[in-house]
KOLZAFI-589423 format. One line per field, with one value per residue (C-alpha): residue number from 1; x, y, z. Coordinates in steps of 0.5 Angstrom, whole numbers, plus 500, padded with zeros to 3 digits. Last residue first. Layout:
<pts>
pos <- [NUM_...] .
u <- [X_...] .
v <- [Y_...] .
w <- [Z_...] .
</pts>
This chain:
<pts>
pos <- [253_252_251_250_249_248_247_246_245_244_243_242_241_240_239_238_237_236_235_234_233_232_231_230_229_228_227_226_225_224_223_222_221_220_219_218_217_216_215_214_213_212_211_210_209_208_207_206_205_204_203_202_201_200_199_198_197_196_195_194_193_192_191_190_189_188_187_186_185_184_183_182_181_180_179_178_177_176_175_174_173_172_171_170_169_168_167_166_165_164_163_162_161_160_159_158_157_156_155_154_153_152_151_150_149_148_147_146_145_144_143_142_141_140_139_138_137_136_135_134_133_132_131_130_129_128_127_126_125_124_123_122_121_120_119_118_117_116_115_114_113_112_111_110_109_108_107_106_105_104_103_102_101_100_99_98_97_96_95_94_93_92_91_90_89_88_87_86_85_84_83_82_81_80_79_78_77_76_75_74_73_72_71_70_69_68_67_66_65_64_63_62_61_60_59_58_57_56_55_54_53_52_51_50_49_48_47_46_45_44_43_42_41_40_39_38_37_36_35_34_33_32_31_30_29_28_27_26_25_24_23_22_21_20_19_18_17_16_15_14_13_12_11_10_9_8_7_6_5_4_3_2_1] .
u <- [165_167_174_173_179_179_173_169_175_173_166_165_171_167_161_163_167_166_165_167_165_167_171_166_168_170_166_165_169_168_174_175_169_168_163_158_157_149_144_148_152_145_144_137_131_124_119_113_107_106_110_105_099_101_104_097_093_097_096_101_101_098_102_099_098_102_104_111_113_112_116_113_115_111_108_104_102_103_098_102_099_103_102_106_112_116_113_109_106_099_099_094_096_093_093_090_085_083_083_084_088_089_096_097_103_108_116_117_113_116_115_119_125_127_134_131_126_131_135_130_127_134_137_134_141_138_144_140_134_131_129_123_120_118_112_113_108_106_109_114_117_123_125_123_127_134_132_131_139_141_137_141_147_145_143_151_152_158_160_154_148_147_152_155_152_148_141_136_130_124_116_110_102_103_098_102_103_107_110_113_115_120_123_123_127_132_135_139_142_140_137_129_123_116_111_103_099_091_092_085_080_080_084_089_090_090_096_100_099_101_108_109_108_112_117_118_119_125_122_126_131_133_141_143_149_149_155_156_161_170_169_175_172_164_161_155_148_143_136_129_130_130_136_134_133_129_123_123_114_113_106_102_095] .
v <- [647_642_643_645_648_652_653_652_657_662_661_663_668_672_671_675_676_669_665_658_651_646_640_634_629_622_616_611_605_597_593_586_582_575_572_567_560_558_553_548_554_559_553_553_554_553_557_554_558_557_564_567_566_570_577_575_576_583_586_587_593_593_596_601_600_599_607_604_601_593_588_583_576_571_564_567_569_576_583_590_596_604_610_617_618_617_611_609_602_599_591_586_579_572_565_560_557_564_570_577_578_586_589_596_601_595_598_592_587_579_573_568_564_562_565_571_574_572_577_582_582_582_588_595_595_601_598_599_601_595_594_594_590_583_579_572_568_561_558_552_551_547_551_558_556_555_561_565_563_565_572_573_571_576_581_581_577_581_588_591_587_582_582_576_570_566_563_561_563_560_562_560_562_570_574_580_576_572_578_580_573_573_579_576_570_576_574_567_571_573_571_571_568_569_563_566_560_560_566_569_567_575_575_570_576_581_577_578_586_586_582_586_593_590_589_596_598_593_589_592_593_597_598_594_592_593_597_597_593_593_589_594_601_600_604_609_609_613_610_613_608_602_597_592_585_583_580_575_573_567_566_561_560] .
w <- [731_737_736_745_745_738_736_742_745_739_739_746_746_739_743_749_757_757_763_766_767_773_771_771_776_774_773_779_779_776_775_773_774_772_767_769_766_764_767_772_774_775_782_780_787_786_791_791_794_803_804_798_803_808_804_801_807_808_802_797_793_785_779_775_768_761_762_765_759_758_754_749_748_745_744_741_736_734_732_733_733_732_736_734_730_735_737_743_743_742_743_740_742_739_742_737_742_745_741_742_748_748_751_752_753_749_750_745_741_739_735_738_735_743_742_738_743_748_745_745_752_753_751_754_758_762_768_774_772_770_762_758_763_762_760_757_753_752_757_756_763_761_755_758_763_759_754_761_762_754_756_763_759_753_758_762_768_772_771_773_769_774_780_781_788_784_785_779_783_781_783_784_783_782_785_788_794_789_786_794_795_789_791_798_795_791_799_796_791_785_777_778_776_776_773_772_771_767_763_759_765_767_773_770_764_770_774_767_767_774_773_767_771_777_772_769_776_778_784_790_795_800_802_808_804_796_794_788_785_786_792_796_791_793_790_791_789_792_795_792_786_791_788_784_784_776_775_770_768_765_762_761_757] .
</pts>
């Protein structure tokens, strides 16, 4: 079985954001960057199913630029076998390649590489799309499971998987066939760290580089800024005012 995992290149989520207003993006310059959290549980989960005899290959794939290669490295240190970089100089997700490019892109990979399953976060924490597990579920034609907290192999030949999710009105288990789509929540598992000797071996993995041009077209940014600053609150005297202005000014009752 082989299981193609995207990672996505985001800023470090302990890192605050600012905008730069002369390129029209957010600022990126010297600023810590990482795996998308909710991917580096896909990734785990993935490198697990290998572990236990269940997956044969682990393929993570990103869409960056040149410098998304040390994310790549990193989910080979992690246990990946090789990595694909479709290259890029657009911001993902934030004014510039939108989740239904980003999934028409994976579509692409996937159609070439053929795994039996992909594993992918829910969504990155830059944009909180939460879109494109679910578009390229529908572009490939495949089964799919959202927001999975546990994931089960339970037949081999004709690949079969058990997925526990979290609802709202409780627990709900679903069974597919692959090949498959499944995004993962972050109580799926608890990402490994790196080792040093790993960190080693991942610099002699492949690395393949795609131009994202001879895949899928970009969209071009116009304008990006920051949200506006909230008006300070004020004080009533009583309930009568409160309901009067909310009434009245606010027109929300």
């Amino acid at each position: 079985m082989k299981i193609l995992v995207p990672v996505k290149r985001v800023i470090d989520h302990t890192v605050k954001v600012h905008v730069d207003r002369e390129k029209n993006t957010i600022e990126t310059d010297n600023v810590k960057m990482t795996i998308n959290p909710f991917d580096s549980h896909a990734l785990e989960e993935a490198v697990r199913l290998k572990e236990t005899g269940k997956a044969s290959e682990v393929i993570a794939v990103t869409i960056g630029p040149e410098k998304a290669q040390e994310q790549l490295r990193t989910a080979m240190a992690m246990g990946a076998d090789r990595a694909i970089l479709v290259k890029t100089n657009m911001p993902i997700d934030i004014g510039g390649i939108q989740p239904l490019s980003v999934a028409k892109t994976f579509q692409k990979i996937a159609n070439k590489e053929l795994p039996d399953l992909i594993l992918m976060g829910k969504l990155s924490i830059d944009s909180d799309a939460n879109q494109t597990p679910q578009m390229l579920a529908a572009l490939l034609g495949w089964s799919q499971a959202t927001y999975a907290s546990s994931i089960a192999f339970i037949e081999e030949g004709n690949e079969q998987f058990e997925v526990t999710r979290e609802i709202d009105g409780g627990i709900e288990t679903l069974r597919l066939k692959a090949p498959a789509v499944i995004s993962v929540d972050l109580n799926l598992n608890k990402p490994r760290y790196a080792k040093l000797p790993d960190i080693i071996k991942a610099k002699k993995k492949p690395l393949e580089i795609i131009d994202l041009s001879d895949i899928h077209p970009g969209v071009k940014l116009l304008k990006i800024t920051e949200p506006p600053e909230r008006p300070p609150g004020i004080q009533v005297p009583d309930v009568d005012t409160l309901i009067d202005k909310l009434k009245n000014e606010a027109k929300v009752i």
